[in-house]
C-alpha positions in Angstrom: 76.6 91.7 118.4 78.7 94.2 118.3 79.8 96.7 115.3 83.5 96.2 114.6 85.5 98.5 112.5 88.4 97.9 110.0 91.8 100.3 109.7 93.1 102.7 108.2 94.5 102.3 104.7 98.2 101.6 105.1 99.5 103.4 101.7 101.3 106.1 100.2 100.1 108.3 96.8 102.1 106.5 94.6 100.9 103.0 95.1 100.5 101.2 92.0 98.9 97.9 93.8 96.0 97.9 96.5 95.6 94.5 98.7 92.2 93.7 99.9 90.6 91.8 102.7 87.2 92.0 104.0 87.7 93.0 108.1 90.1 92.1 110.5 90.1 89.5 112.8 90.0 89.4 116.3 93.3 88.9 116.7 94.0 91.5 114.5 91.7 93.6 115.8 93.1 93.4 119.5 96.7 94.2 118.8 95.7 97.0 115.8 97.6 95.5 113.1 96.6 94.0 109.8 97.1 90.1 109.5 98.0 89.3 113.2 96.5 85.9 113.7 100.0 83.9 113.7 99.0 81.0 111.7 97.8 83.5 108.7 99.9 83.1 105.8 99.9 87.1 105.1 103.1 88.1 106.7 104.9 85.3 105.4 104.2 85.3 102.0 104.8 88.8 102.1 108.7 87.8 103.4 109.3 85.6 100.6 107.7 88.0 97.8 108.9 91.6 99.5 111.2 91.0 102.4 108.1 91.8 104.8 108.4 88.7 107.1 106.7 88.3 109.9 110.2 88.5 112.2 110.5 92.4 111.5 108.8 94.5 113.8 104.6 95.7 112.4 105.8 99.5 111.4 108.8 97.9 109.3 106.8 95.2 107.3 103.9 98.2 106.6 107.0 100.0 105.3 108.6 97.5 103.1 104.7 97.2 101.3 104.9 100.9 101.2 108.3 100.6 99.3 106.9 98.4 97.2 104.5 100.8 96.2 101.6 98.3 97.6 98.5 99.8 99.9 96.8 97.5 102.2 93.1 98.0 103.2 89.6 96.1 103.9 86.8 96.5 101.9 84.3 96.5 104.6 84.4 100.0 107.5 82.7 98.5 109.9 80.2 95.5 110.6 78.9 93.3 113.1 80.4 90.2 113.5 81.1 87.6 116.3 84.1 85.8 116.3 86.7 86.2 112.9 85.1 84.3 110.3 83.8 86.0 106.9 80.8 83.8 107.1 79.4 85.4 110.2 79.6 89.1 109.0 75.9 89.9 109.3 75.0 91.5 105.9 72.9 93.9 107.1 75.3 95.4 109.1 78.0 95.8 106.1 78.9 99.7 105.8 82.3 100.0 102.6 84.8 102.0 103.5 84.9 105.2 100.9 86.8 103.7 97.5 86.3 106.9 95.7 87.8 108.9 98.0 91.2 106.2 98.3 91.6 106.2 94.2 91.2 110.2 93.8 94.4 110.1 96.5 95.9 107.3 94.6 95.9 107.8 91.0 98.5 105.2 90.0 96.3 101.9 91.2 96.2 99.7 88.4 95.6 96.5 90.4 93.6 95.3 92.5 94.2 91.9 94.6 91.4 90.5 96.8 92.4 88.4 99.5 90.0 85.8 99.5 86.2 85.3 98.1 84.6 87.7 100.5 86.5 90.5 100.1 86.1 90.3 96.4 82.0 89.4 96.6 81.6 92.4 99.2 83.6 94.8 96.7 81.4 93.8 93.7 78.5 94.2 96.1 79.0 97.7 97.9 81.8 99.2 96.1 81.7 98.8 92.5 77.9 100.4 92.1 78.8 103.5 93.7 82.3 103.8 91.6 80.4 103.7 88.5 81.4 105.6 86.2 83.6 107.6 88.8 86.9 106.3 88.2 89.3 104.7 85.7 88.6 101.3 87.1 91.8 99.1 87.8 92.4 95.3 87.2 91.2 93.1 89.9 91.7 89.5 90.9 90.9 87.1 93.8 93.4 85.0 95.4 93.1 82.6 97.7 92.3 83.8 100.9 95.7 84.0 103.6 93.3 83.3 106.5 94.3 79.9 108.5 90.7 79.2 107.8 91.5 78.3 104.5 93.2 75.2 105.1 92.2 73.4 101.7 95.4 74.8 100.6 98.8 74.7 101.8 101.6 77.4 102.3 103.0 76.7 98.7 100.0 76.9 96.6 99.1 80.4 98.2 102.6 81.5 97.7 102.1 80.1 94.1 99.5 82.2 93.6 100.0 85.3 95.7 103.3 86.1 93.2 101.0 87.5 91.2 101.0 90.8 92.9 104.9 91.0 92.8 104.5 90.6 89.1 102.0 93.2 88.5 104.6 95.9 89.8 
C-alpha cells in the first residue's frame, strides 16, 4: 500500500467553524481538491447552505466557505489506504495532522463539524489526547457523512442535517 496524504487546511484566522473529514478520496486526491468525487453531496449542500455550488469554479467555492468564516480540513495527515473508503484506512498507518498548531492560528473556532463517523472516531482517537488540556476546546458534532458511500440517506436528510453548521455562525 501506499501512504497517502491529506491537504492543506483551507481557512482564514477568523474562522469561527472548522469542517472535518478523515482523508481524501481518490478522486479528490487526483485533481487536489477537497470533495471531488461528483456524486458526493459536499459541494452541493454547501450551494444550498452558502452559495458554494459545485457549478462555480474549486478557488471560488473555497472562497465563499472562507467568507463564511468556515475552515475545511481532514483529520488524518497521511495514511495508507487502497481505494477511497474509510474502512480500509490501515490503523497502523494513521499519522493526525497538528490540531494544536491549527487552533493557536484560529482562536475564534467554536465548532466543530465532523463529516461522517470516521472522521469524528479518528479525532477522539489521535487528536483529542494530545489537545488535552492545551486548548479551550470547541463544540463538536458528527453529521452524516457526504460521501456517496453513504447511500442509507438521501440528498434531503443530509441537507437536513448539515444546516446545522449554517446555524452555528
Amino acid at each position: 500500500m501506499t501512504i497517502i496524504h491529506s491537504f492543506a487546511p483551507v481557512s482564514r484566522p477568523d474562522a469561527r467553524v472548522l469542517l472535518l473529514g478523515s482523508m481524501p478520496g481518490v478522486r479528490s486526491l487526483q485533481q487536489a481538491q477537497y470533495y471531488a468525487h461528483a456524486r458526493n453531496a459536499f459541494w452541493p449542500i454547501m450551494g444550498a447552505l452558502f452559495g458554494a455550488a459545485p457549478q462555480l469554479p474549486y478557488t471560488e467555492r473555497l472562497h465563499v466557505l472562507m467568507s463564511h468564516r468556515i475552515a475545511l480540513w481532514d483529520v488524518l495527515k497521511c495514511c495508507e489506504r487502497p481505494g477511497s473508503l474509510d474502512t480500509a484506512i490501515a490503523e497502523a498507518s494513521i499519522v493526525a495532522n497538528d490540531f494544536a498548531a491549527f487552533y493557536a492560528l484560529h482562536p475564534h473556532i467554536g465548532w466543530v463539524f465532523f463529516n461522517g463517523a470516521k472522521a469524528e472516531a479518528a479525532y477522539k482517537k489521535y487528536v483529542l489526547p494530545a489537545l488535552a488540556g492545551g486548548c479551550d476546546s470547541p463544540r463538536y458534532l458528527r453529521l452524516p457523512s457526504t460521501s456517496p458511500a453513504h447511500a442509507g440517506m438521501g440528498f434531503g436528510g443530509k441537507l437536513e442535517q448539515w444546516k446545522v453548521v449554517k446555524e452555528a455562525l
